[in-house]
C-alpha positions as CSV (number, residue, x, y, z in Angstrom):
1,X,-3.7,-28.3,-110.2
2,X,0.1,-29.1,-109.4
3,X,1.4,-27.6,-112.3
4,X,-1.3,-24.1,-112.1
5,X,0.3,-24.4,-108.6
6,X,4.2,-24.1,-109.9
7,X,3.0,-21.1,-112.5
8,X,1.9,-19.3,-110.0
9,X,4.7,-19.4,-107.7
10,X,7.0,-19.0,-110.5
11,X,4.8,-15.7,-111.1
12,X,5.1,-14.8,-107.7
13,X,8.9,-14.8,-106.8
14,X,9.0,-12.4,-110.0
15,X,6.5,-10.0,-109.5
16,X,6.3,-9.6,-105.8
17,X,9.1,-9.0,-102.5
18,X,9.1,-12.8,-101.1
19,X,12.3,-12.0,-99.0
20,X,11.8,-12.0,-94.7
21,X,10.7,-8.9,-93.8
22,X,12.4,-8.5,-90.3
23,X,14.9,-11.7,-89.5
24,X,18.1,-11.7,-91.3
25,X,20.4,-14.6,-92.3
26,X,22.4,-14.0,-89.5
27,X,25.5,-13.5,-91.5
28,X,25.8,-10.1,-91.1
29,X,26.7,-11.0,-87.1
30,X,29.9,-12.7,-88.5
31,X,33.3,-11.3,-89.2
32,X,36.1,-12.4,-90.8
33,X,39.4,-11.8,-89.3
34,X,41.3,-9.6,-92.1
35,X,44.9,-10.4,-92.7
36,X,46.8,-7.8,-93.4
37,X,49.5,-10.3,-94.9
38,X,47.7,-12.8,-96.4
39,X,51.2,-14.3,-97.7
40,X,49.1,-16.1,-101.2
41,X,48.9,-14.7,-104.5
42,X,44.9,-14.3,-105.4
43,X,45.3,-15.5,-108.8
44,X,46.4,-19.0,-107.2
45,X,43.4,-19.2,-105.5
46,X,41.4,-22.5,-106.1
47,X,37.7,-22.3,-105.2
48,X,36.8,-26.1,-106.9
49,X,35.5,-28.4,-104.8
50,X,35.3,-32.4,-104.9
51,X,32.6,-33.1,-102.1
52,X,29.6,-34.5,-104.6
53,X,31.4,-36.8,-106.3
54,X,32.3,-34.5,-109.0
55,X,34.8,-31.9,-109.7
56,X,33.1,-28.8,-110.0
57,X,34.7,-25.3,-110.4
58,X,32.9,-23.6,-107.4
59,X,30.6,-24.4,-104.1
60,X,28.0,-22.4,-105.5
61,X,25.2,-24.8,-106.1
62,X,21.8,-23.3,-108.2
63,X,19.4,-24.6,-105.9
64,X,15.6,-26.2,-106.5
65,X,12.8,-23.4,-107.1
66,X,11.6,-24.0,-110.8
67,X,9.6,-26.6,-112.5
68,X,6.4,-28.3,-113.2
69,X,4.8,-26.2,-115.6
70,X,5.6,-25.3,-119.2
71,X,6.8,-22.1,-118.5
72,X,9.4,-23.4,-116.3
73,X,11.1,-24.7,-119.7
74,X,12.5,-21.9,-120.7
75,X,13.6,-21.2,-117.1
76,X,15.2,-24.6,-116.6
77,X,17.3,-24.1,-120.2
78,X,19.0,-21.1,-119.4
79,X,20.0,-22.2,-115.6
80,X,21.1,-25.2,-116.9
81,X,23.2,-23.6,-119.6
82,X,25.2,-21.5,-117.2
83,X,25.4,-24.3,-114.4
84,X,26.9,-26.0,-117.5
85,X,28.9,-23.1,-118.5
86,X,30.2,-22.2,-115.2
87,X,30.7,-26.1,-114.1
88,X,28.6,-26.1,-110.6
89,X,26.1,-27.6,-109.6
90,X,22.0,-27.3,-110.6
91,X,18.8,-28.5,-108.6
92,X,15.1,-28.4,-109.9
93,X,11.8,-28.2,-108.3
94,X,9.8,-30.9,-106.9
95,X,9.5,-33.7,-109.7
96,X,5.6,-34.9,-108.7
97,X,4.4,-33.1,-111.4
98,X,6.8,-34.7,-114.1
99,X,6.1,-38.1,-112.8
100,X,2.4,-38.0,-112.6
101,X,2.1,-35.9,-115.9
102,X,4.5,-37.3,-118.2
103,X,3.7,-34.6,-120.6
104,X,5.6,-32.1,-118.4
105,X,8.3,-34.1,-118.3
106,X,10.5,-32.0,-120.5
107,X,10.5,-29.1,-118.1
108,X,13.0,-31.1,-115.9
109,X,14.9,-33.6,-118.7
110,X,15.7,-29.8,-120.6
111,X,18.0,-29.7,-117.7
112,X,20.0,-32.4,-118.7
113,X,20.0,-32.0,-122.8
114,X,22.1,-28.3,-121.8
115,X,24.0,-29.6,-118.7
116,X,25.5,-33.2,-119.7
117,X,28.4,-33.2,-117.2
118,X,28.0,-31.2,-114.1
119,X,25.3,-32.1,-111.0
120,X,22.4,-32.4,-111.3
121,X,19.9,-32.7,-108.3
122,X,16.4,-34.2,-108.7
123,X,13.7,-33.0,-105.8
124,X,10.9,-35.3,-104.3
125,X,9.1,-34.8,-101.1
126,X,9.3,-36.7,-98.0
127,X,6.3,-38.9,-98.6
128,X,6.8,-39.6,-102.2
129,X,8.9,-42.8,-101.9
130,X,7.6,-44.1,-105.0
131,X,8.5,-41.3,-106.9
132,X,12.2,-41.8,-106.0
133,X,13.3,-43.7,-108.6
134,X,11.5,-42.4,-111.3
135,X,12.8,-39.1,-110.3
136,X,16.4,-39.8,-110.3
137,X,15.8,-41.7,-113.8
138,X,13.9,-38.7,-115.5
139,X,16.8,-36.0,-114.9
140,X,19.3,-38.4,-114.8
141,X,19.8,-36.7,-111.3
142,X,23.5,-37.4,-109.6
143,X,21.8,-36.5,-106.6
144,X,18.2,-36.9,-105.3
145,X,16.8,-34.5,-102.7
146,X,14.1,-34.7,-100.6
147,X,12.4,-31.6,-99.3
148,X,11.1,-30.8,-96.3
149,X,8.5,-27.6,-96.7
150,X,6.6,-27.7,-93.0
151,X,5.5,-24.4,-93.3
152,X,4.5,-24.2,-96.5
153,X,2.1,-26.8,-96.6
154,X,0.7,-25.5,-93.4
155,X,-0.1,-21.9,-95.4
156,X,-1.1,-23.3,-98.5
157,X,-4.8,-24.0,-98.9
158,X,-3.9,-27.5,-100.9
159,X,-1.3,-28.4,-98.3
160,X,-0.6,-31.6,-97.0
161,X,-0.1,-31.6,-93.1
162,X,0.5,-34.9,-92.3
163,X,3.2,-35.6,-91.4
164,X,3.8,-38.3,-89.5
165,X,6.2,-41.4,-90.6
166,X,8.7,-39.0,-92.5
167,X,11.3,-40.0,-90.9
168,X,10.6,-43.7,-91.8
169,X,10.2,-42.8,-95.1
170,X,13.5,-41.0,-95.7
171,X,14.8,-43.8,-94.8
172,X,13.3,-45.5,-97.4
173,X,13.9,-43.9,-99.9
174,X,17.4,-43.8,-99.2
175,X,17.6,-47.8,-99.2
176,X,15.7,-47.5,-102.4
177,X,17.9,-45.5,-104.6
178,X,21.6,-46.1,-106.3
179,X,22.2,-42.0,-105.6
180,X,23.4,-39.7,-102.7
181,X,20.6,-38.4,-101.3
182,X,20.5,-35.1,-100.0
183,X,17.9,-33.4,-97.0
184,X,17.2,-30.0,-98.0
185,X,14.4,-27.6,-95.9
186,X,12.9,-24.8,-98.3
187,X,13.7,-21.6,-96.2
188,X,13.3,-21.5,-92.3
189,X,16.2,-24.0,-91.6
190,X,17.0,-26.9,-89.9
191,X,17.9,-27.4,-86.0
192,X,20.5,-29.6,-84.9
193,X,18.5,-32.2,-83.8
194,X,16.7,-33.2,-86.4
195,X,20.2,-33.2,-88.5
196,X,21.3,-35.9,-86.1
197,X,17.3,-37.4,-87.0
198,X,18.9,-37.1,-90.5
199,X,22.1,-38.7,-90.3
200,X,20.6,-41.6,-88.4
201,X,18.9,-42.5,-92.0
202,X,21.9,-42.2,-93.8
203,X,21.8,-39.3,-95.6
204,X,24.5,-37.9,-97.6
205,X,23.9,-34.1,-97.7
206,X,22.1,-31.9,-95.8
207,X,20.9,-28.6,-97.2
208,X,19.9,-26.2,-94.0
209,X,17.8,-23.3,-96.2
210,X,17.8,-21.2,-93.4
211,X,15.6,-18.4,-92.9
212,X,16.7,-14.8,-94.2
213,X,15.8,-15.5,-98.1
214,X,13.0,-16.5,-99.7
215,X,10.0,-17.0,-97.1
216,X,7.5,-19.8,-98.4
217,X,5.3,-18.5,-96.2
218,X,4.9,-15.0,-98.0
219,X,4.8,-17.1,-101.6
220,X,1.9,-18.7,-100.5
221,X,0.5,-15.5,-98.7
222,X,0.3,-13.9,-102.5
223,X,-2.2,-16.7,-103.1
224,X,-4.3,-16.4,-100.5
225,X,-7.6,-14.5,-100.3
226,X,-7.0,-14.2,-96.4
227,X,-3.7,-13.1,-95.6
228,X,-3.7,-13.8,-91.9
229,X,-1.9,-17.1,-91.4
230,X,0.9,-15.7,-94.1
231,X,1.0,-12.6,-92.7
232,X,1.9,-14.2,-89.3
233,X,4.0,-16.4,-90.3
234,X,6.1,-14.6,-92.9
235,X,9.4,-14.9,-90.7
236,X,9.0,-18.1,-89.0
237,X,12.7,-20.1,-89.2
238,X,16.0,-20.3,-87.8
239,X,18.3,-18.3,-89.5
240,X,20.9,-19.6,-92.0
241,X,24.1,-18.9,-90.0
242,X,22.4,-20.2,-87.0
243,X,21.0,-23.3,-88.8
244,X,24.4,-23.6,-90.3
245,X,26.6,-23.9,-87.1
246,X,23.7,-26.1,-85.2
247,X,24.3,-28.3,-88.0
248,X,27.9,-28.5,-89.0
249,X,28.5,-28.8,-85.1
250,X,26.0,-32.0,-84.6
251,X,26.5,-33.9,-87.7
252,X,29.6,-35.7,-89.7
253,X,28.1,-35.4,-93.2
254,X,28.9,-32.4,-95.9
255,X,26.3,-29.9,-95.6
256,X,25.4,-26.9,-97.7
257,X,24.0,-23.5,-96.4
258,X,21.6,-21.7,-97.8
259,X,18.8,-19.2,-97.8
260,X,19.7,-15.7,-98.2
261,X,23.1,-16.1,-99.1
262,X,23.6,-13.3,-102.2
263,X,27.0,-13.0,-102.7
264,X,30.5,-14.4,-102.1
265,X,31.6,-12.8,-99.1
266,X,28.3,-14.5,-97.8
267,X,29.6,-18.0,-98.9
268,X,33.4,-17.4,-97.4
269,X,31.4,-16.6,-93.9
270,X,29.1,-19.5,-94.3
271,X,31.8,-22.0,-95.2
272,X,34.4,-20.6,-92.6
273,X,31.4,-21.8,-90.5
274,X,32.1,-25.1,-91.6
275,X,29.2,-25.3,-94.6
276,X,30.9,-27.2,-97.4
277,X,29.0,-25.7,-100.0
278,X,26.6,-22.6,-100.4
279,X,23.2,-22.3,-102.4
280,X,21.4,-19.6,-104.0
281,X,18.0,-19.7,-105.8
282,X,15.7,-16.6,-105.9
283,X,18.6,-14.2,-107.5
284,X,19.2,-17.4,-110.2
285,X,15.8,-17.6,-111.2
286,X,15.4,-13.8,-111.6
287,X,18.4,-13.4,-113.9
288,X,17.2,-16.4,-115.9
289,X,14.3,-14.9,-117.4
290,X,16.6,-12.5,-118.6
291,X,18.5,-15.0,-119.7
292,X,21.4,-17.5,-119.4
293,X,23.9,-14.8,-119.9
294,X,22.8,-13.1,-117.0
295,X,23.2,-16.0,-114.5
296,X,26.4,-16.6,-115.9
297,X,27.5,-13.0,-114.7
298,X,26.0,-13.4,-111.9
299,X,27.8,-16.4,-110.8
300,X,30.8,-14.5,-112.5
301,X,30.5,-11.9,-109.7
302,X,29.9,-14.4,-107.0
303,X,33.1,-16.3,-107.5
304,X,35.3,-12.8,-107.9
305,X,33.4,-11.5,-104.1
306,X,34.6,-15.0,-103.0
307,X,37.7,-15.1,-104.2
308,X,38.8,-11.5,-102.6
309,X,37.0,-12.8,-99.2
310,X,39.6,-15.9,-99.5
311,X,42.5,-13.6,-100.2
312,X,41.5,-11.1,-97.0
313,X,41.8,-14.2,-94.5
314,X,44.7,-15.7,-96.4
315,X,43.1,-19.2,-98.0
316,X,44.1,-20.1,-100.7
317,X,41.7,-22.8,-101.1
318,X,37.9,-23.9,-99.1
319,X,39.9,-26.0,-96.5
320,X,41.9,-23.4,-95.9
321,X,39.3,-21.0,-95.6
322,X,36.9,-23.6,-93.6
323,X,40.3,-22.9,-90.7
324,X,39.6,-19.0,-90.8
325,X,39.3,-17.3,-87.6
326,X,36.1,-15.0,-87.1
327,X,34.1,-13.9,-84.4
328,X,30.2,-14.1,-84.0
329,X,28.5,-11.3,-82.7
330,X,24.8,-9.8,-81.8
331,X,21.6,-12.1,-81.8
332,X,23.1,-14.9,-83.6
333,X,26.2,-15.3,-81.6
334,X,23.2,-15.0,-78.1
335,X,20.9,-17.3,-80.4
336,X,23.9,-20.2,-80.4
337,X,24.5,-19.5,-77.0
338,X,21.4,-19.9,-75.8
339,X,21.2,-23.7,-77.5
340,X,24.1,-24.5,-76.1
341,X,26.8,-23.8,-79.0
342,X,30.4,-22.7,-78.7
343,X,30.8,-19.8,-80.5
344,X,34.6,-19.0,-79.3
345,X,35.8,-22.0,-81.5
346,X,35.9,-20.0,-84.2
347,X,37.9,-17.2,-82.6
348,X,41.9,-18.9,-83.1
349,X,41.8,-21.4,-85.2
């Protein structure tokens, strides 16, 4: 049933517009400061990053969406081939299926055969503590993430809505594993206090999947007979660059922002928020049933849109461009206010 279940998601995000209707990332309410005389040569600049532990040639991270089912083989290969190729970093989809069903197994370790040296991030849920393990040992994961799909199980007609003791049971699993372990929601975002929930456990990583990308809800909608409950709540979430700044602002761990985020102009606003790293999963897993070559120029594009972004506000490298002056405008910057969030940090930095 699991694995029917990951087809026919993987069928969906294909076929049908799983994108928020009506709320937006929130990104297009931020703007960069453009310097005139950026006083850095943009072939010097250096978008690498060192904050998982490994060297990897951009923040662009491939984040979990795929696996489970046979056809996510094919699927996994060719992400992993251009995570390889580009040197960033690569999640997969929940691992329950692999480790329940052994003989799906090779939809996830594909990922490692054609990506031997850069992250890889293995995916269990909250409850699953004694998956953990077995997880990290079937990908060979550098990183295990737990995800946190609220919503989603509360649309889907097999979904699991008890959730009580998560909290206990991050922690948990955390004590119970030799590798970082990252928080990740799956697309309506995550408020500043549960972050500080989060770091209380000892997590390493926080992914925020805000709301403005893919919406779980509308996945599961697809799937239903009675479209009512989907339908209503297509848009539920907090918005990435709301999520991101309730987040960065509350917590002292490296987080990554994500949901929505389609291009590099995108990452240089969410990491001049203060994100350390940016994810993107819906426009990865389209181009790789094209094929690997196609996520490769997709992240090809990505790092070029970054790169100019860096070069209009003068940074020559993500520290640098974490210091860049912009201003927050329209509902998000009245959204942050409203909680209690000071936007005019950002202004003059």
């Amino acid at each position: 049933m699991i694995s029917d279940r990951k087809l026919e998601h993987l069928k969906v995000c294909k076929h049908y517009d799983v994108q928020y209707k009506n709320k937006k990332t929130g990104f297009n309410d931020i703007e960069l400061i453009h310097k005139a005389l950026p006083e850095i040569d943009q072939n010097e600049i250096d978008l690498s990053t060192n904050v998982f532990g490994k060297k990897l040639d951009s923040p662009l991270f491939i984040t979990a969406i795929t696996g489970g089912h046979p056809f996510a083989y094919k699927i996994n290969k060719e992400l992993a081939i251009a995570a390889e190729s580009a040197h960033i970093g690569l999640g997969l989809g929940s691992q329950r299926a692999a480790v329940e069903h052994p003989d799906l197994r090779d939809t996830y370790t594909v990922a490692r055969e054609n990506a031997p040296s850069t992250i890889l991030v293995g995916n269990i849920g909250a409850p699953q503590i004694e998956y953990a393990n077995k997880a990290v040992e079937i990908l060979d994961a550098d990183i295990l993430a737990i995800h946190l799909n609220p919503l989603q199980e509360s649309i889907q007609p097999e979904g699991d809505v008890n959730a009580k003791g998560y909290i206990k049971s991050i922690g948990e699993i955390v004590d119970s594993v030799d590798v970082p372990v990252m928080i990740k929601e799956t697309g309506t975002g995550i408020s500043s206090s549960d972050a500080k929930l989060l770091e209380e456990q000892k997590i390493d990583f926080i992914d925020v999947a805000g709301a403005g990308g893919t919406s779980w809800a509308a996945v599961e909608t697809y799937r239903l007979k009675d479209r009512y409950l989907g339908e209503l709540f297509w848009d539920w979430g907090i918005p990435t660059a709301v999520s991101t700044v309730e987040v960065v602002q509350s917590v002292n761990i490296p987080v990554i922002s994500s949901g929505g985020i389609r291009s590099g102009l995108d990452a240089a606003k969410a990491i001049a928020l203060g994100a350390d790293a940016v994810g993107i999963a819906l426009p990865m897993m389209k181009n790789a049933f094209r094929g690997h070559e196609e996520v490769i120029d997709y992240i090809n594009k990505f790092n070029k849109s970054l790169e100019i972004a860096m070069f209009l506000v003068g940074a020559s490298n993500l520290d640098e461009l974490k210091n860049a002056d912009l201003v927050i405008k329209g509902e998000t910057k009245e959204w942050l206010n409203e909680r209690g969030f000071n936007t005019n940090i950002y202004l003059r930095r």
